[in-house]
PDBQT receptor file of N, H, CA, C and O in Angstrom, charges set to zero:
ATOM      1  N   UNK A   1      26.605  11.340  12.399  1.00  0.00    +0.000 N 
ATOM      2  CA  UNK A   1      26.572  11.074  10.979  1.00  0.00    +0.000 C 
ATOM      3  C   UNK A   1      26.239  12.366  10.231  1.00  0.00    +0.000 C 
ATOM      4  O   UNK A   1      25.434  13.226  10.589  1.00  0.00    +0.000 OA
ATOM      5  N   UNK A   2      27.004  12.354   9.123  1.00  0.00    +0.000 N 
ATOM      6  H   UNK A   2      27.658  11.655   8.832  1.00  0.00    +0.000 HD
ATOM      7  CA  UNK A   2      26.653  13.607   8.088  1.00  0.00    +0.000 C 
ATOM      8  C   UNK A   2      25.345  13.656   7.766  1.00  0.00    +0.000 C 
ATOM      9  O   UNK A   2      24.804  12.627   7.359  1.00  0.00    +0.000 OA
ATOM     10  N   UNK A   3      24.664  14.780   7.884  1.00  0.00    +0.000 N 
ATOM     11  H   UNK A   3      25.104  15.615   8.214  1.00  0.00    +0.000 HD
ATOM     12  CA  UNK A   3      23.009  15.356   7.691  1.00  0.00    +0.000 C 
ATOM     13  C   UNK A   3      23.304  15.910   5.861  1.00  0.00    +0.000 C 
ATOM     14  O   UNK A   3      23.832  16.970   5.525  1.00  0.00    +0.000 OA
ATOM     15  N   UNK A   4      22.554  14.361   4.545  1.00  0.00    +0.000 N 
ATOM     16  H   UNK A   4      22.125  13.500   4.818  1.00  0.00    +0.000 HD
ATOM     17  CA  UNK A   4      22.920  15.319   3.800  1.00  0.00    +0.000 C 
ATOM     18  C   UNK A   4      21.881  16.358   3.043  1.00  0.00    +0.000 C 
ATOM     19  O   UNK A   4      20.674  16.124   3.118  1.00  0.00    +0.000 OA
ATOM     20  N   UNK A   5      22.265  17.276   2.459  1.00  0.00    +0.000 N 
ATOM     21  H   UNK A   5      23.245  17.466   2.398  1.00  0.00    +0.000 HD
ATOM     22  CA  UNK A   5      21.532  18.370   1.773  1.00  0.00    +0.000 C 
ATOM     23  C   UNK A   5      20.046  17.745   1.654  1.00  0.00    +0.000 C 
ATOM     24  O   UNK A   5      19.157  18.306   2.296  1.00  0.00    +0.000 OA
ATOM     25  N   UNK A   6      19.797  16.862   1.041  1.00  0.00    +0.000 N 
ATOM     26  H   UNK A   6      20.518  16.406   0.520  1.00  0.00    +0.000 HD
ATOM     27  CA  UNK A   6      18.888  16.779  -0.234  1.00  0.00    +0.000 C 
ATOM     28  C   UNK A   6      17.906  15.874   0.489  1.00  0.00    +0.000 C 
ATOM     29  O   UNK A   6      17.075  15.332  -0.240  1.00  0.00    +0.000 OA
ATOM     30  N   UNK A   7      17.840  15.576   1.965  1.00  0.00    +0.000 N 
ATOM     31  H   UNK A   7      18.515  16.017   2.557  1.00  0.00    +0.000 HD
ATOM     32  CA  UNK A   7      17.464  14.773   2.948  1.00  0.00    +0.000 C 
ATOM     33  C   UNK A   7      16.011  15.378   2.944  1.00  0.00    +0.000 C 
ATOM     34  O   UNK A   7      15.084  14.685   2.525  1.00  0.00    +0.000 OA
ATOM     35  N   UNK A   8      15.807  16.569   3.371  1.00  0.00    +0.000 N 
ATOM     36  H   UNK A   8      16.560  17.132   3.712  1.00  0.00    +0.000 HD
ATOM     37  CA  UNK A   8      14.375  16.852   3.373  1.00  0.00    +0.000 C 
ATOM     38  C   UNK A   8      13.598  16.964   2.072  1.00  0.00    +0.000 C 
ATOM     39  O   UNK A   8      12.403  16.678   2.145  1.00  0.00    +0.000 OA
ATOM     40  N   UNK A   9      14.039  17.299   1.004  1.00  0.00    +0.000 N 
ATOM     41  H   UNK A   9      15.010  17.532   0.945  1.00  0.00    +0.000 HD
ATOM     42  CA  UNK A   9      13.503  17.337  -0.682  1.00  0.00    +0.000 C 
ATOM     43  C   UNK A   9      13.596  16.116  -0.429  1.00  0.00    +0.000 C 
ATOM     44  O   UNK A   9      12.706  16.079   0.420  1.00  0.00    +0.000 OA
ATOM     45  N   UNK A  10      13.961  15.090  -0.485  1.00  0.00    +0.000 N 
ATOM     46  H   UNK A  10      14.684  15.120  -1.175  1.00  0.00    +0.000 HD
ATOM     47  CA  UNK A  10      13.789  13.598  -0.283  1.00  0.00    +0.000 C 
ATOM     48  C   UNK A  10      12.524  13.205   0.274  1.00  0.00    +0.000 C 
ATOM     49  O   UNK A  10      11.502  12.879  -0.330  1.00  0.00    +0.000 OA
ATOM     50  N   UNK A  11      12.711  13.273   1.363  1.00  0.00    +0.000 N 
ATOM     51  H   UNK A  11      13.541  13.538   1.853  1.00  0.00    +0.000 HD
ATOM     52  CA  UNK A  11      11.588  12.792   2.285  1.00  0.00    +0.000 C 
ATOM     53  C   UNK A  11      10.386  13.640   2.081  1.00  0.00    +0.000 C 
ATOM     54  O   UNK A  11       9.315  13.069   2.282  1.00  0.00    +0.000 OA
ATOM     55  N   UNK A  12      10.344  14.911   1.715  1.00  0.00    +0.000 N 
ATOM     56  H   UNK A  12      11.215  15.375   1.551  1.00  0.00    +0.000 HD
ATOM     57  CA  UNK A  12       8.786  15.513   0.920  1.00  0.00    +0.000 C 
ATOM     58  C   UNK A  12       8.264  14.561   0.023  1.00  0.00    +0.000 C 
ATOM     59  O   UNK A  12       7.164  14.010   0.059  1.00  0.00    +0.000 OA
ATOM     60  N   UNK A  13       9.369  14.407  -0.948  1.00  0.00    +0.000 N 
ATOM     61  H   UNK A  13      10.263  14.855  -0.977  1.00  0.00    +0.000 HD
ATOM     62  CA  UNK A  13       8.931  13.589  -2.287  1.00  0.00    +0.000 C 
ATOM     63  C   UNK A  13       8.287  12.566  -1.677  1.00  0.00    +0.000 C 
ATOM     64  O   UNK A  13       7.092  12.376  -1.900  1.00  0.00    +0.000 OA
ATOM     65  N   UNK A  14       9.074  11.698  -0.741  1.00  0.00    +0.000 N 
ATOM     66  H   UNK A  14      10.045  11.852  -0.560  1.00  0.00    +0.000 HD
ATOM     67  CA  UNK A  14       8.612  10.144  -0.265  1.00  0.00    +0.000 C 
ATOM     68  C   UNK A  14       7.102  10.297  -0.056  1.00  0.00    +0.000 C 
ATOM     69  O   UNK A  14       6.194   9.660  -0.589  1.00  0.00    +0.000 OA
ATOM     70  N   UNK A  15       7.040  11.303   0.856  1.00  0.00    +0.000 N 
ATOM     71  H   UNK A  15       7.778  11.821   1.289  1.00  0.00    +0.000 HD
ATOM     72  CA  UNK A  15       5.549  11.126   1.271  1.00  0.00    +0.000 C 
ATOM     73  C   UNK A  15       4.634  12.010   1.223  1.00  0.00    +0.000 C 
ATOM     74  O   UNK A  15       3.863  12.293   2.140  1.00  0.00    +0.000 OA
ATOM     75  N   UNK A  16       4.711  12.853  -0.668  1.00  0.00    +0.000 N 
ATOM     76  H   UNK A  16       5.337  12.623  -1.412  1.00  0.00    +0.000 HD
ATOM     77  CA  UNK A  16       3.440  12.704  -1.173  1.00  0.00    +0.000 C 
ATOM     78  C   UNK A  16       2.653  11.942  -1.836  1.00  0.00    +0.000 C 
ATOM     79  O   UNK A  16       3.233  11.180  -2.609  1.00  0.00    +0.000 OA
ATOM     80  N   UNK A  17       1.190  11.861  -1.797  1.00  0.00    +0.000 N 
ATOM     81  H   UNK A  17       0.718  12.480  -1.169  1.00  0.00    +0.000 HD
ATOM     82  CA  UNK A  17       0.253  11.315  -2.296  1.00  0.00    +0.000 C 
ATOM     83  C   UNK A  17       0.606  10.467  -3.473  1.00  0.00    +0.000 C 
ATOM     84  O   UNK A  17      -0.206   9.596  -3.786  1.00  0.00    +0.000 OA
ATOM     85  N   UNK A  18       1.805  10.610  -4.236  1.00  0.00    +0.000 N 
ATOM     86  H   UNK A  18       2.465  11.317  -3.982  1.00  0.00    +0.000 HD
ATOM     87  CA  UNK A  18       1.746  10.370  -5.294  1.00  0.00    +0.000 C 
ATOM     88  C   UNK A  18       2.332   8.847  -5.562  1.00  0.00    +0.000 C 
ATOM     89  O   UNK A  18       3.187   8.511  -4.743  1.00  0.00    +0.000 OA
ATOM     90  N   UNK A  19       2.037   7.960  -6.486  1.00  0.00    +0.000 N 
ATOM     91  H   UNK A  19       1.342   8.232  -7.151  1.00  0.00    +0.000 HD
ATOM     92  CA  UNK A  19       2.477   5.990  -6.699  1.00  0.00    +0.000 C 
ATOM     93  C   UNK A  19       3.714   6.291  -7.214  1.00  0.00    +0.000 C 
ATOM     94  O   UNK A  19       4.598   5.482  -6.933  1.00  0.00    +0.000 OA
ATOM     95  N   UNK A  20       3.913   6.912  -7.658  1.00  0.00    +0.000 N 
ATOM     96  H   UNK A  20       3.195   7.569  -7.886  1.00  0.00    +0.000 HD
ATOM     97  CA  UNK A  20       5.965   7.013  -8.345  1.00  0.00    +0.000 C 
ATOM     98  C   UNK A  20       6.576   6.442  -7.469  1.00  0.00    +0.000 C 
ATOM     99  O   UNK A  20       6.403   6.440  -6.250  1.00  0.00    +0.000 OA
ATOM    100  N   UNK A  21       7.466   5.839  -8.236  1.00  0.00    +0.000 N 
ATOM    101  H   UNK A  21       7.606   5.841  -9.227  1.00  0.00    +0.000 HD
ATOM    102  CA  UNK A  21       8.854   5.324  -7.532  1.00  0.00    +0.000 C 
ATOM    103  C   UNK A  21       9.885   6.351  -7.527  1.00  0.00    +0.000 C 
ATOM    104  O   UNK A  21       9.955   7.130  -8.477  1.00  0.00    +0.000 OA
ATOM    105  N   UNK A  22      10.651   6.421  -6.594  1.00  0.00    +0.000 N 
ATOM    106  H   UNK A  22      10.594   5.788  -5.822  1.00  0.00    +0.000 HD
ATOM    107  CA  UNK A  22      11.691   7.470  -6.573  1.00  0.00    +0.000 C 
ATOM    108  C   UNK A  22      12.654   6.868  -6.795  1.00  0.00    +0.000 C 
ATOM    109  O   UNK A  22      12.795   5.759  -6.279  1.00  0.00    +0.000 OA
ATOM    110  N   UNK A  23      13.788   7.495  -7.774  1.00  0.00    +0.000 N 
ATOM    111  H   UNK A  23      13.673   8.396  -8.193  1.00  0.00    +0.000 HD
ATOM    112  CA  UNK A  23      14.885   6.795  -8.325  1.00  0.00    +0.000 C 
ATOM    113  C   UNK A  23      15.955   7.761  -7.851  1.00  0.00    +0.000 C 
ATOM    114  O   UNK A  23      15.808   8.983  -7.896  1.00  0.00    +0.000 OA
ATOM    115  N   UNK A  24      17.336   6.985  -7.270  1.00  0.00    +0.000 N 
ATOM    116  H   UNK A  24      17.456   5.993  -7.234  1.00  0.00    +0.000 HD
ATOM    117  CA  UNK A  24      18.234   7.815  -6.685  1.00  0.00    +0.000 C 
ATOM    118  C   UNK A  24      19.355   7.525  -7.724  1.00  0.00    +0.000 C 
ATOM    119  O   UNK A  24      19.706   6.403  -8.088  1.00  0.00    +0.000 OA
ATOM    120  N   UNK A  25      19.854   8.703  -8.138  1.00  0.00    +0.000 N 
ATOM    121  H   UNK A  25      19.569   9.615  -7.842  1.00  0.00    +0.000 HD
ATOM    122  CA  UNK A  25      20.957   8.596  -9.486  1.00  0.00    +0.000 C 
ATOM    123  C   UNK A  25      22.063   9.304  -8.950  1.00  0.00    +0.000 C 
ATOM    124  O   UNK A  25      21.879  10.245  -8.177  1.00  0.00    +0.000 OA
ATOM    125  N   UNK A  26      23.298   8.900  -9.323  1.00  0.00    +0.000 N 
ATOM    126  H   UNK A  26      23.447   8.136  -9.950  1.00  0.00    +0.000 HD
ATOM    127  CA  UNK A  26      24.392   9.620  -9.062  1.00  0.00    +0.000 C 
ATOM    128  C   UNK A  26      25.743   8.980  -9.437  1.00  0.00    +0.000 C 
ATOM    129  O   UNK A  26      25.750   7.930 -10.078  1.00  0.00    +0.000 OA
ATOM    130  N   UNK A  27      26.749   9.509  -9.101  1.00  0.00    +0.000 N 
ATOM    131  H   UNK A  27      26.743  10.363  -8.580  1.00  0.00    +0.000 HD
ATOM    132  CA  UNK A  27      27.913   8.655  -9.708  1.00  0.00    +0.000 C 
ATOM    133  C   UNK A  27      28.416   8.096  -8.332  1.00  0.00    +0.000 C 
ATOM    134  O   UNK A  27      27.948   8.546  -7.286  1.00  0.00    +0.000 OA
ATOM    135  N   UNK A  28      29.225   7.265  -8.333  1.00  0.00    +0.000 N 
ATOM    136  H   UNK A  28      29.605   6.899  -9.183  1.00  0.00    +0.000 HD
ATOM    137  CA  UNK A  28      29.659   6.248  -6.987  1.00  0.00    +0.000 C 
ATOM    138  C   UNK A  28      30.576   7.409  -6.426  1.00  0.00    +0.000 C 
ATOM    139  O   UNK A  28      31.321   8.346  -6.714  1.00  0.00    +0.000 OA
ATOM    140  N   UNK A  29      29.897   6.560  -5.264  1.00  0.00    +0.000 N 
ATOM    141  H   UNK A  29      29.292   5.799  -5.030  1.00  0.00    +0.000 HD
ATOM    142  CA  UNK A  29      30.525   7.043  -3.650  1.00  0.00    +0.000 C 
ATOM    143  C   UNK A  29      30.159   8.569  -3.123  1.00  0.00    +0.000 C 
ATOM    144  O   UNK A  29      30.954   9.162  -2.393  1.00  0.00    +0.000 OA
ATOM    145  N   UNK A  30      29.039   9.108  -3.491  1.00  0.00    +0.000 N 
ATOM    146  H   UNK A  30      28.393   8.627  -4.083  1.00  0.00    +0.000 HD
ATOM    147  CA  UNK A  30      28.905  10.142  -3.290  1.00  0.00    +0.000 C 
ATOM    148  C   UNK A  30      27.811  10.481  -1.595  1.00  0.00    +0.000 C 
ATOM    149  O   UNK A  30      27.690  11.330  -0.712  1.00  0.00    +0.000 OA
ATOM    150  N   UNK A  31      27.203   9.042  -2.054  1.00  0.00    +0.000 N 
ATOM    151  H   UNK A  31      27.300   8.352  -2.772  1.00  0.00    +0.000 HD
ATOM    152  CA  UNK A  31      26.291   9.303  -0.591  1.00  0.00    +0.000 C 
ATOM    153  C   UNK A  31      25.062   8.355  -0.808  1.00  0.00    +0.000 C 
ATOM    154  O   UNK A  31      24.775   7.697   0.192  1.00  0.00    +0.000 OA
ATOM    155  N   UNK A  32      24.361   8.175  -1.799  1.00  0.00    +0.000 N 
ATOM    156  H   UNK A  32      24.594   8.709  -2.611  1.00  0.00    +0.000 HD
ATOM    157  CA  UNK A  32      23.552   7.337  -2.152  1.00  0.00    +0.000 C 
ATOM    158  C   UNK A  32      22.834   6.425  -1.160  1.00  0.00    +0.000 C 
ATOM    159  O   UNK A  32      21.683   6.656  -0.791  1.00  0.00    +0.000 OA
ATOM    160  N   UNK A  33      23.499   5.457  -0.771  1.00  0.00    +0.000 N 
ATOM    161  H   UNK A  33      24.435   5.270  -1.071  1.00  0.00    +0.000 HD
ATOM    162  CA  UNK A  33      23.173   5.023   0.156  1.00  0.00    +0.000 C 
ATOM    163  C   UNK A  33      23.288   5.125   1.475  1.00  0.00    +0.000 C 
ATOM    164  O   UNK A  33      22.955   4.270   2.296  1.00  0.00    +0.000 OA
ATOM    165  N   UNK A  34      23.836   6.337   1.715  1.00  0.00    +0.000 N 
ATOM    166  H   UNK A  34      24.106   7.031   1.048  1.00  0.00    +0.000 HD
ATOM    167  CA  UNK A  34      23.921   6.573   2.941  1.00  0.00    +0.000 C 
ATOM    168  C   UNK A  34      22.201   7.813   3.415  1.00  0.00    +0.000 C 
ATOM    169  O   UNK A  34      21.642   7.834   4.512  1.00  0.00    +0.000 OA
ATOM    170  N   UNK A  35      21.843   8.568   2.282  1.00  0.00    +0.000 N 
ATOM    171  H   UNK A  35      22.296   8.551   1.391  1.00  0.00    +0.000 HD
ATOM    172  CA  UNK A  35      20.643   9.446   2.142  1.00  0.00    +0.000 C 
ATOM    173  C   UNK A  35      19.611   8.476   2.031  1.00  0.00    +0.000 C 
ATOM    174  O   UNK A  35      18.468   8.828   2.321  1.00  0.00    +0.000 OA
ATOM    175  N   UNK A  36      19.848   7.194   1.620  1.00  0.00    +0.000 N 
ATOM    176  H   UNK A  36      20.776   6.907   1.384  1.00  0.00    +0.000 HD
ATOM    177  CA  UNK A  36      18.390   6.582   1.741  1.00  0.00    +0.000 C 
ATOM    178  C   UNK A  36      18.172   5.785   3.226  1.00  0.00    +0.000 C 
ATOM    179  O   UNK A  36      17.125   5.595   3.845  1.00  0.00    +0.000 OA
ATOM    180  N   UNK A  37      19.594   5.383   3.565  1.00  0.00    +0.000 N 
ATOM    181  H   UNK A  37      20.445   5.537   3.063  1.00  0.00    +0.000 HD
ATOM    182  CA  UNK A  37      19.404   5.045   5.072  1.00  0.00    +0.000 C 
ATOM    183  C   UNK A  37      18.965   6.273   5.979  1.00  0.00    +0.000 C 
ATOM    184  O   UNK A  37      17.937   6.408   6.642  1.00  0.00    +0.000 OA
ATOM    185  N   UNK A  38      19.895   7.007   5.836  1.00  0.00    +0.000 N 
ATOM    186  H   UNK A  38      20.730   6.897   5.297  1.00  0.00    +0.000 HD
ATOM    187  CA  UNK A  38      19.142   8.414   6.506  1.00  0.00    +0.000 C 
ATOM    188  C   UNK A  38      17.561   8.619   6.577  1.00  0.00    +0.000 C 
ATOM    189  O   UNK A  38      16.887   9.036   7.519  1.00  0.00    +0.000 OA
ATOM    190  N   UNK A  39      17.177   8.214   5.339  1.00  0.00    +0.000 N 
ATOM    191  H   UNK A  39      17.725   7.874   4.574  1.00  0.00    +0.000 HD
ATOM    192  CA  UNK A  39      15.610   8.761   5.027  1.00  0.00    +0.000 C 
ATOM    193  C   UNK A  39      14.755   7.791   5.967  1.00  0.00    +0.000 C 
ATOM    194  O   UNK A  39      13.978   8.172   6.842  1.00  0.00    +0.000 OA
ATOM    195  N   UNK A  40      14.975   6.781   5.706  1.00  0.00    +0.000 N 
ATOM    196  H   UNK A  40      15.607   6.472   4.996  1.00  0.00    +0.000 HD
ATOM    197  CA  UNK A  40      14.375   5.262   6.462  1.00  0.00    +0.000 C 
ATOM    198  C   UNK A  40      13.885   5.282   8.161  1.00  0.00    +0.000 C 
ATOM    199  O   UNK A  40      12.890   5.012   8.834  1.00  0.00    +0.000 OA
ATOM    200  N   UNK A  41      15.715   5.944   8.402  1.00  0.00    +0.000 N 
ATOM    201  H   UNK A  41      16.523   6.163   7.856  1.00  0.00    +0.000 HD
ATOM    202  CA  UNK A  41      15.321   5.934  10.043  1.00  0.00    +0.000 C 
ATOM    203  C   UNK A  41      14.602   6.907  10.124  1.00  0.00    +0.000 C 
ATOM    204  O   UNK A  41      14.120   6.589  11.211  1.00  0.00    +0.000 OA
ATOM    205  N   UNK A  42      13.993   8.067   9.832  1.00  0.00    +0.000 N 
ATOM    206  H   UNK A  42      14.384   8.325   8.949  1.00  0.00    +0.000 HD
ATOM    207  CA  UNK A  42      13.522   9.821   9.547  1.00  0.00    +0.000 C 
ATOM    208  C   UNK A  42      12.340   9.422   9.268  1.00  0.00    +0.000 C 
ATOM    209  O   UNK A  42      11.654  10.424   9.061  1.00  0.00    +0.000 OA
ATOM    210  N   UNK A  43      11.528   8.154   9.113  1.00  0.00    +0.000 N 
ATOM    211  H   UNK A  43      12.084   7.341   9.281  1.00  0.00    +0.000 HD
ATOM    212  CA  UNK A  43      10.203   7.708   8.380  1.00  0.00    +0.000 C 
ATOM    213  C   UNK A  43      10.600   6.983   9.314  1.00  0.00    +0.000 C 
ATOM    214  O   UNK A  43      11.230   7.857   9.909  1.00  0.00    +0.000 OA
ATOM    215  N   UNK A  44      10.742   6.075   9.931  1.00  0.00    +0.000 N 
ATOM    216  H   UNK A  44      10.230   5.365   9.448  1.00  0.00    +0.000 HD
ATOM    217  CA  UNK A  44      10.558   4.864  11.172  1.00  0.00    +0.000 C 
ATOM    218  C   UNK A  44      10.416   3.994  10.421  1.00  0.00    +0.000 C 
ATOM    219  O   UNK A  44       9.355   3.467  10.756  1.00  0.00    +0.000 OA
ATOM    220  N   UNK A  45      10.936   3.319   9.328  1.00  0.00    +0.000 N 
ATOM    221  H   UNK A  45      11.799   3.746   9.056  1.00  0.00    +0.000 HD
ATOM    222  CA  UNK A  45      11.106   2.253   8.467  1.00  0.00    +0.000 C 
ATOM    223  C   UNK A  45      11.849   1.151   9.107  1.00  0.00    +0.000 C 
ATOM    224  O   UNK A  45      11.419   0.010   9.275  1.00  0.00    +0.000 OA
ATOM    225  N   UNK A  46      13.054   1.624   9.460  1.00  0.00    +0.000 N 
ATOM    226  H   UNK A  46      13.403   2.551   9.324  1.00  0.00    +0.000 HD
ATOM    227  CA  UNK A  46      14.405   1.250   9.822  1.00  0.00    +0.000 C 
ATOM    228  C   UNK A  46      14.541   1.522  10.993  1.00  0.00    +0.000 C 
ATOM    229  O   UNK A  46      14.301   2.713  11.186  1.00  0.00    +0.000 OA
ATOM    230  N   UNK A  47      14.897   0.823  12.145  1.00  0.00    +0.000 N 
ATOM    231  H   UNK A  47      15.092  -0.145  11.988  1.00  0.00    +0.000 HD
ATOM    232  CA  UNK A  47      15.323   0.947  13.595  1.00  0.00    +0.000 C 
ATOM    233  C   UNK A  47      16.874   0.661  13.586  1.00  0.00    +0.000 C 
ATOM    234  O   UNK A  47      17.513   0.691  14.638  1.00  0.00    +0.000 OA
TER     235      UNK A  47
């Protein structure tokens, strides 16, 4: 599976200290949901 760019700036954000919600914006079909599945399994969320 494609490793994308913005995967590790992602997952920093996820897991600092901080209560924010992280909001993923973009125009369709670009990857969206494929970077948050990415992130999930990369955190052991998702098996």
């Amino acid at each position: 599976m494609f490793k994308r760019a913005k995967l590790q700036t992602l997952k920093a954000r996820v897991k600092k200290t901080r209560k924010f919600i992280q909001v993923i914006l973009g125009p369709r079909q670009v990857g969206k949901t494929t970077i948050v599945n990415q992130l999930l399994n990369e955190i052991n969320i998702l098996s």
